[in-house]
N, C-alpha and C positions, 0 to 999 in steps of 0.2 A: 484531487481534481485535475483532469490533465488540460492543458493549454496550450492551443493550437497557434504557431507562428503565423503573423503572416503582415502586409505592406500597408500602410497609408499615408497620406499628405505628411511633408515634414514637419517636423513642430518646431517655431520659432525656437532656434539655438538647439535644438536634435540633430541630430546624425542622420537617419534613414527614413525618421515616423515608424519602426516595427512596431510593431503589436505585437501581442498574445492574448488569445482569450478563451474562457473556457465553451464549452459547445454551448450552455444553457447562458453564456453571456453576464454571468454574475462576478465574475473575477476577470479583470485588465491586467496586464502587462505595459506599461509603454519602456523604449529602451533610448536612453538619453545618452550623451557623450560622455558620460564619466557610471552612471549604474543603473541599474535596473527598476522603476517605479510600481509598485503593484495598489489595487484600490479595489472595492466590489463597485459595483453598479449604481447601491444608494449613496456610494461615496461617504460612510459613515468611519471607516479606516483609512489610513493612507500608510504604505509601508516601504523601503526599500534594501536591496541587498547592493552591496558594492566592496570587492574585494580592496584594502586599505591596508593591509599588513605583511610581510613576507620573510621571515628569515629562520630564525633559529629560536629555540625556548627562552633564551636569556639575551636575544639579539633580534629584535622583528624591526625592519628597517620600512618606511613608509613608502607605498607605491603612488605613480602619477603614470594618468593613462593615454600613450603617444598616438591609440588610434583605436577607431570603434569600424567596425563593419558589420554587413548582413550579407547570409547566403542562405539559397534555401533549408528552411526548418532550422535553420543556426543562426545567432549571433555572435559576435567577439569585439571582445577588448582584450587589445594589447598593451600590458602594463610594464614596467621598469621601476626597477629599484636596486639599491647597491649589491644586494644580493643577488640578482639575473634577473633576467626577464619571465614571466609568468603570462601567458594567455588563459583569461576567465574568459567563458563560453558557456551560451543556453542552446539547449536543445527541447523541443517540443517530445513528449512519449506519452504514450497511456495512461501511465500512470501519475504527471505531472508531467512540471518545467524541472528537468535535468539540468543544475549547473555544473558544471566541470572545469579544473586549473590543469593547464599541462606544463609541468616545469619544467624549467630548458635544462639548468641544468641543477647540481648539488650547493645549498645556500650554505652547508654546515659543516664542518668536519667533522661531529661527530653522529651524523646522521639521523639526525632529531629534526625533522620539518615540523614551522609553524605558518599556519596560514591564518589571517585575522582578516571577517567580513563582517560589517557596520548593516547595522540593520533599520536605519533612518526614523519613522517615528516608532515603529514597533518595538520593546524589551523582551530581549530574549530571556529562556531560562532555562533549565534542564529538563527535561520532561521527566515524570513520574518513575519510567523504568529505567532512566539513564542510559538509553539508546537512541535522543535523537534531541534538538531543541526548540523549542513552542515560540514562536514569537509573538507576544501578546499586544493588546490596544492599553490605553490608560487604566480600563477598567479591570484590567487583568484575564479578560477573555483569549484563547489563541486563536490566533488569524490566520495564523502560515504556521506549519509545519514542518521542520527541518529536520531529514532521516537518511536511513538507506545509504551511511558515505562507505566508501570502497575508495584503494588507489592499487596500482599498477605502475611494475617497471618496464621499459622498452622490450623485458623479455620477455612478459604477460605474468609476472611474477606478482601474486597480490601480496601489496604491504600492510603492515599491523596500524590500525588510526583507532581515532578516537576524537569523539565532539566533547567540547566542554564552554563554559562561558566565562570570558575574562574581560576585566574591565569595560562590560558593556555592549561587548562584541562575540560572536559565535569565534570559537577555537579551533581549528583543525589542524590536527597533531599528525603526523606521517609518519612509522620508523622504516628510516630511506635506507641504513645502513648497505652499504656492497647494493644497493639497486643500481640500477643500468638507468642510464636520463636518456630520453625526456622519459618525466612519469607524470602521469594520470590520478588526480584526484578526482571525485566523483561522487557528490550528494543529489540527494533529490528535493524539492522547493514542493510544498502541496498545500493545499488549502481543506480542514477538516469542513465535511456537510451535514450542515445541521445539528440537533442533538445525535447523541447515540440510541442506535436502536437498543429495545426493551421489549421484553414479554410480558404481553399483557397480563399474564397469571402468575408471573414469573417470581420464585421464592430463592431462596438461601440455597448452594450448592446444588442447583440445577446444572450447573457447566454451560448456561446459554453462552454461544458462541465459540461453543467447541469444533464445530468445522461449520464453514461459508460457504456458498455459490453465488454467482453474479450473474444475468445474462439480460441484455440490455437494462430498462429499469426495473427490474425485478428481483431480491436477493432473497437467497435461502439459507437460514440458519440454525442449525443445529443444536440439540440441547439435551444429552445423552441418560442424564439422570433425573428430572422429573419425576414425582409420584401420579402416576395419573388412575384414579378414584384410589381403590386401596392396592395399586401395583406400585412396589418402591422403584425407581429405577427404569420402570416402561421408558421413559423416552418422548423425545416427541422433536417438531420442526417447526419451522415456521417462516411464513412470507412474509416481504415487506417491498412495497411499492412506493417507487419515487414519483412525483408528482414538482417540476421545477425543483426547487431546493428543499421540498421535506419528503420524509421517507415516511410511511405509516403502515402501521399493520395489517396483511390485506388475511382478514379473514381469523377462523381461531384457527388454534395448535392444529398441526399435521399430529395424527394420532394413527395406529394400526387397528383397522376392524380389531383383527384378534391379539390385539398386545398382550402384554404376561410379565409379571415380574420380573425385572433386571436383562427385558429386550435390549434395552442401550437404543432404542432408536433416534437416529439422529445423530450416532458416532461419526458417522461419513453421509457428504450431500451433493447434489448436482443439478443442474438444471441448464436444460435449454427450452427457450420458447416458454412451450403454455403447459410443457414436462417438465416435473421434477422426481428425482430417484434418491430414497433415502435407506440408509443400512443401517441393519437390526443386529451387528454380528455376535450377541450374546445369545440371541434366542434360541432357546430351545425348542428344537424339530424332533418330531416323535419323541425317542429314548433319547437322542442326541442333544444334550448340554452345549451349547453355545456353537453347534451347527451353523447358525447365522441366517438369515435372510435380508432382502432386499423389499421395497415397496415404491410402487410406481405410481404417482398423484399425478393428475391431470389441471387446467386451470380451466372453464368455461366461464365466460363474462369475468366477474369477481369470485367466483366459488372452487376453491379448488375441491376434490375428490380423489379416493384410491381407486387406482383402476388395475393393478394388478400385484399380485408379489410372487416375488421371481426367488427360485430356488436352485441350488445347483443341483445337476442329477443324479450325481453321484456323491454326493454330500454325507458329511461325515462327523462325529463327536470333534469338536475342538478345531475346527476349520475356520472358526471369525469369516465366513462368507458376510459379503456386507460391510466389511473394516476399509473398504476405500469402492468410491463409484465415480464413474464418470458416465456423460451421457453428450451426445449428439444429433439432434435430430431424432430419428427412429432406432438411435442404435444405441445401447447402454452395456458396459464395461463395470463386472464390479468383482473386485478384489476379494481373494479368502487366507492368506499371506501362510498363515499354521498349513493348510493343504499345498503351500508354492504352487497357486495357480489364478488365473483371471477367468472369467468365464462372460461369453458376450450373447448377450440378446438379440433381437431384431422384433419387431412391433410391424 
């Protein structure tokens, strides 16, 4: 959920009164002298992030923070510890609150960076694929989401990290070795919405959510292998509409007039507006085995409909026409990768 910086009255013993908030107003930010407070709207959570540790893996030496400031779409805190000085910094982006450490210089000699961030009433923990950490409520729900970390040396050289959870606090590991300082750590802070979407008919090895689209509050998703009646493999898509913070199903399966066994529709998806464009690249065209096609669904009110399916002209056995789409407005881009070529539409 991304979260928009921005000014209010100070808060008895704050820094600036910043904010953050998300567009829909159900996740706060407030940024205090010493870390970062986060809550939703019914105030049923309260969490926060505040960088507390800095040195080395057998050496994290305790930071204290000399100064907070606000600039547009940014904040910072400047912290110190025996090790150097480190600036933690939020940044507003689309796709959440971006924090980021820029350290001055090397804590380690042997180039093992350790950064340790206290996460206030939330407990952290590893998430499920070991790429990011969950930080949960009492109840063991996750509230905030901690992923996406990357660093950088002064040369733009990306360094080898990795999150982990230690005593209580999220972990970020850096291998600094021969990096150029200052370097750039860089996670992303998000809040999961809602449950997870689900197909409503949805069985065993379907693949739902084999490929996505987003375009405003409207997502399309994918679901390549489906049975649909007695076709194994036909394929299929499907909407789902945001309404404030739930997402729900708008409508049934995106299905092809003329689907067919092992179409794959719903390998590749897109959408803009009240269009969405979905690839078939398995389908077989005439004598041509997995030739591919594309299908172009419409939305009116609540209902969507096919309104066209697009073929290349010169299309050919084993082309995966359909294996990636994108679309814009009136204009639709869809991929045949076996034939190395794009072919584009216009409506």
């Amino acid at each position: 959920m991304a979260l928009a910086l921005g000014c209010a009255k100070p808060d008895p013993g704050g820094v600036s009164g910043a904010r953050a908030a998300d567009p829909a107003g159900s996740l706060r930010a407030s940024f205090g002298e010493r870390r970062v407070s986060f809550e939703p709207a019914d105030g049923v959570w309260h969490g926060a992030l505040e960088l507390v540790g800095y040195g080395c893996a057998d050496d994290v030496a305790p930071l204290v923070s000399t100064r907070a400031r606000q600039q547009p779409r940014r904040f910072e805190y400047e912290r110190a510890s025996s090790h150097g000085a480190v600036v933690e910094w939020y940044e507003s982006t689309p796709q959440g609150l971006e924090q980021g450490f820029t350290l001055e210089r090397a804590p380690c000699a042997d180039g093992t960076v350790l950064l340790r961030v206290a996460t206030g009433a939330l407990t952290p923990r590893l998430s499920p694929n070991g790429k990011g950490v969950e930080l949960t409520d009492q109840d063991g729900t996750p509230r905030l989401l901690y992923t996406d970390l990357s660093a950088k040396d002064a040369a733009g050289r990306a360094l080898p990290v990795a999150l982990s959870v230690q005593t209580g606090a999220i972990a970020l590991s850096v291998q600094a070795e021969d990096a150029r300082f200052p370097v750039v750590v860089d996670p992303l802070v998000w809040s999961p919405q809602g449950a997870p979407l689900v197909a409503s008919n949805g069985v065993a090895n379907d693949s739902f959510g084999y490929a996505v689209a987003l375009s405003g509050d409207t997502a399309i998703v994918g679901t390549p292998y489906p049975k649909v009646n007695a076709n194994t493999n036909q394929g299929a898509a499907y909407a789902f509409l945001r309404t404030g913070m739930t997402w729900a199903q708008q409508g049934p399966a995106f299905v092809a007039s003329d689907g067919a066994k092992n179409d794959s529709l719903g390998w590749a998806v897109g959408i803009s507006g009240n269009t969405a464009v979905v690839g078939a690249p398995i389908q077989k065209v005439g004598a041509n085995f997995a030739q591919g096609s594309a299908y172009v669904f419409v939305r009116n009110g609540t209902t969507w409909t096919q309104e066209a399916k697009l073929l290349a002209a010169d299309g050919a056995m084993d082309d995966f026409f359909g294996d990636a789409v994108a679309i814009d407005g009136d204009t639709v881009a869809v991929g045949a990768h076996r034939a190395e070529g794009v072919y584009v539409f216009v409506r």
